[in-house]
C-alpha positions in Angstrom: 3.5 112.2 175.7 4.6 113.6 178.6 7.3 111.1 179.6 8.6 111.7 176.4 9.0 115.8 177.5 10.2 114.7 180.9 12.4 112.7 179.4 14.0 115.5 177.1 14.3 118.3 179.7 15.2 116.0 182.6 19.4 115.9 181.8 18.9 120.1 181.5 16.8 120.3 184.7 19.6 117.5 186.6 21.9 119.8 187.7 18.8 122.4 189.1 17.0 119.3 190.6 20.5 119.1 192.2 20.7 122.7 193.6 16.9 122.2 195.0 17.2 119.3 197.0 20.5 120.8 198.4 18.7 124.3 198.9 15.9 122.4 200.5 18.4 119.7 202.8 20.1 122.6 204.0 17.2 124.9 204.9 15.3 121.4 206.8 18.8 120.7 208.7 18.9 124.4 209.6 15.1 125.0 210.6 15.4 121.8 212.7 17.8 123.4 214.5 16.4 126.3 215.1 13.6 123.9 216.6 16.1 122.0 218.7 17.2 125.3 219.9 14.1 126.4 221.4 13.4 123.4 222.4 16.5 123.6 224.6 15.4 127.3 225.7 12.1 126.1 226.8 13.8 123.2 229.0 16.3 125.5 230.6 13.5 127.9 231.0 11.9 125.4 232.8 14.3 124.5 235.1 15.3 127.8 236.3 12.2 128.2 237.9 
């Protein structure tokens, strides 16, 4: 039964499954490199002293 409602709203929900995952790629790619960044800051930190 509920394949069969999966089934019938999965081609309306494609195209938002779409967005997601791009929404979702985009914020991972940008949070890890905010996380690269400070890593960076921390290292630099580091050396100065």
């Amino acid at each position: 039964m509920l394949f069969l409602v999966i089934t019938q709203i999965y081609p309306v929900t494609y195209q938002w499954t779409d967005m997601f995952f791009i929404v979702v790629a985009t914020s991972t790619v940008l949070s890890g490199a905010d996380y690269m960044w400070i890593w960076i800051k921390q290292v630099i930190l580091q050396e100065r002293r």
